[in-house]
N, C-alpha and C positions, 0 to 999 in steps of 0.2 A: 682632265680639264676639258680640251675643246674636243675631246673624244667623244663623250658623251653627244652630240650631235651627231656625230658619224652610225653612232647605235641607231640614234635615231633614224635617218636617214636609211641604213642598211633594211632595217626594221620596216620600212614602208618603201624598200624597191624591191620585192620579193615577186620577182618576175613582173612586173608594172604594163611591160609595151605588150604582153601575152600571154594569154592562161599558160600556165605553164605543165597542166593535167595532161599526160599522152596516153599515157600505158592501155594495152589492149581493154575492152571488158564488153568480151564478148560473156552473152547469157544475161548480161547488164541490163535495165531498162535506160534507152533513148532519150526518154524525158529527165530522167533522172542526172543521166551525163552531160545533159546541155545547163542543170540546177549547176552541179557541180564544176563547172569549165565558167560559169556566170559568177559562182560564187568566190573563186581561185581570181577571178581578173577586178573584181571590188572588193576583194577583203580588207586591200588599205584607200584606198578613194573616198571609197562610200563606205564605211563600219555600220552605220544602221542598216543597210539596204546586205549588209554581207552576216549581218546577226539574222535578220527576217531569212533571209535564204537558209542559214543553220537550221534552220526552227523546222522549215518545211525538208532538208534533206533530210534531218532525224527524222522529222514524222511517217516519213515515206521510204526509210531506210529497206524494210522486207522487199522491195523490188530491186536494191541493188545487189550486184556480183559484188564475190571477194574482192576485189581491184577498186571496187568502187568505195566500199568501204574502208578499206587503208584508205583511199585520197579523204574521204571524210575525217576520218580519226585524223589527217596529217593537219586540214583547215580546222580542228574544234583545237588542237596543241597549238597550230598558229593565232587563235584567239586565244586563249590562255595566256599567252606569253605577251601578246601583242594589249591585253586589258593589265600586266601588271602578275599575272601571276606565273611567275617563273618558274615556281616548285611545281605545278601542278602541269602546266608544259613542256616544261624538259620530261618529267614523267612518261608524258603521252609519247612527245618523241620518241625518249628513248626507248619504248615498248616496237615503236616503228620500225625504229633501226635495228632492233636486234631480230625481229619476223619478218620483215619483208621481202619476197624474192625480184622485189621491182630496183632496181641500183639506182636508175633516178630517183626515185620517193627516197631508198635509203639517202642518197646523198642531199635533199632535201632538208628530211629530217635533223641530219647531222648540220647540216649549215644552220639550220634551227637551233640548234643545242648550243654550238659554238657562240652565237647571239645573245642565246639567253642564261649563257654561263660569264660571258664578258658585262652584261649588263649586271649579275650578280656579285659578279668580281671573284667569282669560284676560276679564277684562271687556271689551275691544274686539270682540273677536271675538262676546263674548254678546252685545252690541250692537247689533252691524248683524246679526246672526240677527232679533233681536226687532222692528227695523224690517223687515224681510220676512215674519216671523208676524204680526205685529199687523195686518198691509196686510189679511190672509185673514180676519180677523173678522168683519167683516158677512156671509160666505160661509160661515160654521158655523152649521149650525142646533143643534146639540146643546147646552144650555146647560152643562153639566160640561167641555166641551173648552173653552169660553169660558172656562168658569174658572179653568180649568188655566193657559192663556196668559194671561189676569190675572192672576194669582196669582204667575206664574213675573217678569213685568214687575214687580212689586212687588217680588220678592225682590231681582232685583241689579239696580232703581233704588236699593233701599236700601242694597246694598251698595257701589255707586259715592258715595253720599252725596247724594243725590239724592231729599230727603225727602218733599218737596211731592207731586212723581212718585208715588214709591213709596205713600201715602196713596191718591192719585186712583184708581191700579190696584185697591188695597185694597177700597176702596168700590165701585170697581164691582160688585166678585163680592158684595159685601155687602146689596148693592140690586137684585141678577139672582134672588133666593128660591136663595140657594147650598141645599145637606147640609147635617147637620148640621159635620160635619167639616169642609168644607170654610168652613162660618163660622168656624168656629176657628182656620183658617188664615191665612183671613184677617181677623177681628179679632185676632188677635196681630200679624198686619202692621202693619196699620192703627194700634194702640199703638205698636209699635216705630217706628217714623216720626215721631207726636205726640212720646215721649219724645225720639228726637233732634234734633226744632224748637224741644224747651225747653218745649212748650204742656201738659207733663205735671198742674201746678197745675189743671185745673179736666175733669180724666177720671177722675174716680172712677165716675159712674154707668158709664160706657164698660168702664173695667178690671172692675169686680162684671159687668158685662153677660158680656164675653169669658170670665171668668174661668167661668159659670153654663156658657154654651156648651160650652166645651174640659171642663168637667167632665161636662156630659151625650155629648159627644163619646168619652169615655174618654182624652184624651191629657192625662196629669198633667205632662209636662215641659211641658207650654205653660200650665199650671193654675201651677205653681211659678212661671216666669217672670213670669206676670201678678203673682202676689202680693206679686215683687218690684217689681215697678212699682207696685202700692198702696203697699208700703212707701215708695218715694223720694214718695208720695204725699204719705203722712203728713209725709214731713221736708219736703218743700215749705211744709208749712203749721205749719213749727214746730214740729211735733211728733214729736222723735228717738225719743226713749222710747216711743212706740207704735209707728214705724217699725221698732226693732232687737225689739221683740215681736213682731213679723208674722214676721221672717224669722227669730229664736229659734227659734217655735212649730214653724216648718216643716223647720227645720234636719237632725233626723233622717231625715225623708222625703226630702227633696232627698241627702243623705249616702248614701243606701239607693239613688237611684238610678245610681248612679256615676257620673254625667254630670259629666266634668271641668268641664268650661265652666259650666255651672249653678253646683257647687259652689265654683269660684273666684271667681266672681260676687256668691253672695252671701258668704263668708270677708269678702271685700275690701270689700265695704258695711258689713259691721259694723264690719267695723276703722275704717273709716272714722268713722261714726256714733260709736261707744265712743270713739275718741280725743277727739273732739271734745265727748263729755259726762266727758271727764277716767279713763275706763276705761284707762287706760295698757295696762296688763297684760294684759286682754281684748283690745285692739286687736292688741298685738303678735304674739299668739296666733292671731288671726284674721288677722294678713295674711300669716304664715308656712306658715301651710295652703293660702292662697290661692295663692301661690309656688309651694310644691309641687304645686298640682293648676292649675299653667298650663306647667307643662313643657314643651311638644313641640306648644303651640297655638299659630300664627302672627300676632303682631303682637297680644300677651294686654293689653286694657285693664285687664285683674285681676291681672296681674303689674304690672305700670307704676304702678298705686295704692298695690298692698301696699308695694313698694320706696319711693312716696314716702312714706309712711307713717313705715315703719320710718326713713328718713331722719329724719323729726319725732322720732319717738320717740329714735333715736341724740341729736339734737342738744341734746335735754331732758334727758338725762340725762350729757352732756355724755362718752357714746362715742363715739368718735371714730371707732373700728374701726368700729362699725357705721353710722355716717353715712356716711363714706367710702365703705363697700362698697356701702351702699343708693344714693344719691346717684348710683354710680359706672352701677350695672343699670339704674338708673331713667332715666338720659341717655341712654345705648344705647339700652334699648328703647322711649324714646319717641322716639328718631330715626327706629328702626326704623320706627314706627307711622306718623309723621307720611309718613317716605316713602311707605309705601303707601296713604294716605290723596291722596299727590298724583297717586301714578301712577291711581289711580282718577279723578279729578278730571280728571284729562290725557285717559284713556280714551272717559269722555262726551262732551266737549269733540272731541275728534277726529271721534267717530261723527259727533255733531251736527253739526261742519260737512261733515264729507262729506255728511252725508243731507242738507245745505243748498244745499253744493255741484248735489249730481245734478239737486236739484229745479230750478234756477237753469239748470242746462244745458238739461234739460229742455224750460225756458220758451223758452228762445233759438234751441234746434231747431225746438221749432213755430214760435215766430214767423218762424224763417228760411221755413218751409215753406208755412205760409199767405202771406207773401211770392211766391215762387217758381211759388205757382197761381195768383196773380193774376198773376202778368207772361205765364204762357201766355195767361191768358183776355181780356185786352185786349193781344195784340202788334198784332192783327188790326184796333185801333181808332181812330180819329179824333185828331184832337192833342189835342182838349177830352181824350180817354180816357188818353194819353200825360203829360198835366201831372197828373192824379188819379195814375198809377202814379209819376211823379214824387214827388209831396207822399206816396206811402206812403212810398216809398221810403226819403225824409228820416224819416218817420215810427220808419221801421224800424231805420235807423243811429242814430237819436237812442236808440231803448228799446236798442239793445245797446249802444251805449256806457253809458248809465245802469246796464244789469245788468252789465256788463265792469268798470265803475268799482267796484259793489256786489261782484262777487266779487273785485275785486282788494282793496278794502278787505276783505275778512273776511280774506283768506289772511293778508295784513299784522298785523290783530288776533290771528290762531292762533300766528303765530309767533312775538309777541310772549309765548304762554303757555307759550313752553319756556325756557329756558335752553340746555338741551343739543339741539347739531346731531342730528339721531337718525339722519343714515347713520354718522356716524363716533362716535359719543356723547364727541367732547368740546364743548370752547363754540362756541355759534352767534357771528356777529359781532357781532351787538346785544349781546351776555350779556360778549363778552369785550372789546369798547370800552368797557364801563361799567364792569367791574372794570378794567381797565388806566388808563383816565382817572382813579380812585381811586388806585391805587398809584402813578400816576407822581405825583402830588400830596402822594401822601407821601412816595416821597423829596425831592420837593422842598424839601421845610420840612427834611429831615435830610440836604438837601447830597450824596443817594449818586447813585451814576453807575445807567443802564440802559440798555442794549440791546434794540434793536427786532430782529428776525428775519422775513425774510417770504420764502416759499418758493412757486414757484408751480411744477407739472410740465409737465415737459416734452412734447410733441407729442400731451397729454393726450386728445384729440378723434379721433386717430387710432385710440387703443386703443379707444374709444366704437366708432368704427367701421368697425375689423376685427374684435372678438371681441364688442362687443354693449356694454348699455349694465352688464350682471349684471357682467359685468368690470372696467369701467372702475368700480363702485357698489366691488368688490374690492377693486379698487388703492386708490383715497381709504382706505378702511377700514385696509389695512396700511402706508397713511404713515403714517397717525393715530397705529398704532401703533407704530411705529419715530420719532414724535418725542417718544411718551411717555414710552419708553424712555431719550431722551436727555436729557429737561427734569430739572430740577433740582425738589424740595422746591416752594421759593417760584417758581416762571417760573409764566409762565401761556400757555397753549397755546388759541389759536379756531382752528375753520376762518374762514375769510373771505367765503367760496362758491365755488362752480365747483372750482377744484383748487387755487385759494390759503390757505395758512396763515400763522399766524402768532406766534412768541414775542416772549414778552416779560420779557426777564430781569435780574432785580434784583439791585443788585451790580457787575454785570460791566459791564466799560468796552469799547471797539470791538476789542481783540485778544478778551479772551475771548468774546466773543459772537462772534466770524469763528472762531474754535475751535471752538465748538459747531457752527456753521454746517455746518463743512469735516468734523465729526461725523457730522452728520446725512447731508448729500449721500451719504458714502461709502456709510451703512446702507440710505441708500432705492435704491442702485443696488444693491443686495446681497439687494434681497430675491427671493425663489425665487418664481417667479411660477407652478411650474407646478402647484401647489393650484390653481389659479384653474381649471385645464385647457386653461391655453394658458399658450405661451412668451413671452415677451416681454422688454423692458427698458424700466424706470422709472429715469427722471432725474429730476433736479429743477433748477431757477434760487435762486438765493441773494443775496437783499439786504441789508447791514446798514448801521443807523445806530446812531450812541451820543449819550447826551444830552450833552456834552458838547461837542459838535457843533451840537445839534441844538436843544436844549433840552429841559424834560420834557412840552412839549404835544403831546400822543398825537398829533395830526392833523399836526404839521413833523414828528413821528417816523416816522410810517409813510408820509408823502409822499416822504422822503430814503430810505427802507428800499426803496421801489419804487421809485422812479428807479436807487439801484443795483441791484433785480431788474434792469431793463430793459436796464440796463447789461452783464449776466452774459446775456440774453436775445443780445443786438448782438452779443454777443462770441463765440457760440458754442453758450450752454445748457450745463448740465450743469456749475455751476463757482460760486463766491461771491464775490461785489461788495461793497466795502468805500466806504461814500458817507465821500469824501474829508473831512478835517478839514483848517477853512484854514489857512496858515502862521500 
């Protein structure tokens, strides 16, 4: 929501108070260095007068040194990203950061990336960028490039949800003697963080503080946004009626500057506020506008309001038409929101234990290797020196079974934070034992029959290794979808792991579930494998059980469903096993 400003803002303080160009470049031409130091201190002020300057350092490129060229290549990624083209700027960057022997330009560039991956909402990837910038910090002397990577870390911890973070970054630049701009950057951080931990009730001298800043700074969208934050101020402390005056007073000015997001923002507070002091009419007025000026904005907290809004209002006036309708957007798009609220959540979470992971490996490598110099340096010595390499030894199997235990426990906890298997994106095993243990439990109480399906492929390990592992990662992916194809409405479809899956289908007694079965086989031997860029053939084994047989306890269901896989496995492969029902 009101992040999106903050990008902006981040996006146009890229060293602001001072070229931020240092690095030596001797052999360089003079003229050339003063283009590019003129060009670095108006890239966001002036864009026409910072494209004309491009124009003439390309043209005049053969007189620059190596150094001078990285700073070029790093301003034409800063236009890139800065006109809108993200792919083709993070590119440029990331070509920077991975050549440069300069650690300022590197950490530049990376603060670049971090920017132009949060504005993407590739938050993974802005992720494990910023833990590779951040590493470089004690190795910048310049404090504005510091900033810049603090600043950009504040941005998309905030927009992962990640508030606490996003604060800390905040304050850093706040406590380094930032610009002035650049306190404004980041004391509007800093607030946007506080208001999303809820801790907004007692920042008013903080909001007037930011608000003085950003107004001696010249940036009024960040001046407006504060003032909407003194407003939710006021209504923190009970006090509506001075809250919907703050945002009144300003309403024209904020109108004037067409900034969708601002003006839907604040519409959808008033409506809010005015409903609630009985304004009917004014609210509904205000959250229809808000509506309209959240159009074509991703996942709009100011549309999702106004809609529940106008819901109240439909249901008080007892239309129906307009409840229904409100009610109807407002479900959608606070589904909408809340997903991308988790894949954010997901995103952190992933970085985090990778970068927990590395560290962890890390530790296990040294200690292997400190190990390893000691069995050189006493091979040579005494039994007394033989029982000490001994007792390390033990020493050493015990810390890597404790750190092997430690990273087996995290993977276990990570993969308990998804639901969805993420090579084939349907249910992991954990996510679809718990729904299936659920549903078999309810047909039980309503007497209905189901069908277990369990599928495992055939010489699966071979395809791993003759065309690689990119292949075999291929094939799971287009069974996934050839049995999504085949499941019904209500089935419920996991992977299981490795290459077994499994339905689970409601209804159907042991022919129709061997129906599906004798369905699916046909479709997964039919698929065209040569997308992948190699030939092949995909089979699959087929087990089925019926509750009926079996009972509805998930755990005799799919133990009778894999006895008949193995059965289909004995007999051939490629074919569906029917777990016998007694006379």
């Amino acid at each position: 929501m009101l992040m999106r400003l903050a990008a902006a803002l981040i996006a146009a303080t890229l060293c602001l108070a001072s070229p931020c160009l240092h690095a030596s470049n001797a052999g360089g031409s003079p003229a050339f260095e003063a283009m590019l130091r003129q060009a670095d201190l108006v890239r966001s002020s002036d864009p026409e007068q910072f494209q004309q300057l491009l124009g003439q350092l390309t043209s005049s490129v053969e007189a620059a040194s190596n150094s001078q060229r990285e700073q070029l290549a790093y301003l034409r990624a800063y236009q890139l990203g800065f006109s809108g083209r993200f792919d083709l700027g993070i590119a440029a960057a990331k070509k920077i950061f991975d050549t440069t022997s300069d650690v300022a330009l590197k950490f530049r560039a990376g603060s670049l990336m971090i920017n132009s991956y949060a504005s993407t909402r590739e938050f993974t990837e802005g992720l494990r960028y910023l833990d590779q910038t951040l590493a470089l910090v004690d190795q910048v002397q310049d404090p504005d490039i510091r900033h810049h990577g603090w600043t950009a870390a504040s941005q998309i911890y905030s927009a992962v949800g990640q508030y606490d973070l996003a604060r800390h970054y905040a304050e850093l630049v706040l406590a380094d003697d930032p610009t002035p701009r650049t306190s404004c950057v980041a004391g509007y951080s800093r607030l946007e963080a506080i208001f999303y931990l809820g801790r907004l009730d007692s920042a008013e001298s903080s909001i007037l503080q930011a608000m003085a800043q950003c107004e001696a700074a010249g940036e009024p969208l960040a001046v407006y946004f504060l003032k909407s934050y003194l407003a939710r101020f006021w209504a923190t402390q009970d006090d509506r009626i001075r809250a919907i005056g703050t945002l009144e007073q300003m309403l024209p000015d904020v109108e004037a500057s067409n900034y969708s997001q601002l003006i839907a923002e604040v519409h959808s507070q008033l409506a809010q506020w005015k409903l609630e002091e009985g304004m009917v009419d004014d609210a509904e007025g205000h959250a229809r506008v808000a509506m309209e000026r959240s159009v074509g904005i991703v996942h709009s907290l100011p549309f999702i309001q106004a809609n529940q809004i106008l819901y109240r209002i439909g249901m008080s006036r007892n239309d129906e038409t307009l409840a229904l309708a409100s009610l109807r957007a407002y479900t959608e798009a606070n589904e909408a929101y809340l997903d991308s609220v988790k894949a954010r959540e997901l995103a952190f979470q992933l970085v985090k234990h990778e970068t927990q992971q590395k560290t962890q490996t890390i530790e296990l490598l040294n200690r292997q290797n400190q190990v390893l110099t000691l069995e050189q340096r006493i091979a040579a010595k005494t039994t007394q020196a033989n029982r000490l390499l001994i007792a390390l030894l033990a020493v050493l199997l015990a810390s890597i079974g404790y750190w092997a235990f430690k990273v087996k426990r995290m993977q276990v906890s990570f993969r308990k934070l998804a639901e969805i298997d993420a090579l084939t994106g349907i249910s992991n095993r954990h996510h679809f034992t718990r729904r299936a243990a659920a549903v078999l439990e309810q047909c039980r109480k309503a007497n209905e029959q189901v069908g277990l399906v369990m599928l495992d492929l055939d010489h699966f390990k071979s395809i791993n290794d003759q065309y690689g592992h990119a292949t075999g990662d291929w094939a799971l992916r287009e069974v996934a979808r050839v049995c999504l194809e085949v499941c019904r409405r209500d089935d419920l479809l996991g992977r299981l792991g490795g290459e077994e899956f499994a339905f689970l289908l409601v209804g159907s007694d042991l022919d129709a579930s061997a129906a599906l079965a004798r369905e699916c086989r046909l479709r997964i031997a039919a698929i065209d494998t040569l997308a992948s860029g190699h030939e092949f053939q995909i089979t699959a084994s087929f087990g089925v059980a019926g509750s009926r047989s079996c009972g509805h306890g998930f755990d005799a269901l799919l133990a009778k469903a894999d006895d008949a896989l193995y059965q289909s496995k004995r007999d051939g492969r490629d074919r569906v096993s029917l777990h016998a029902v007694p006379a």
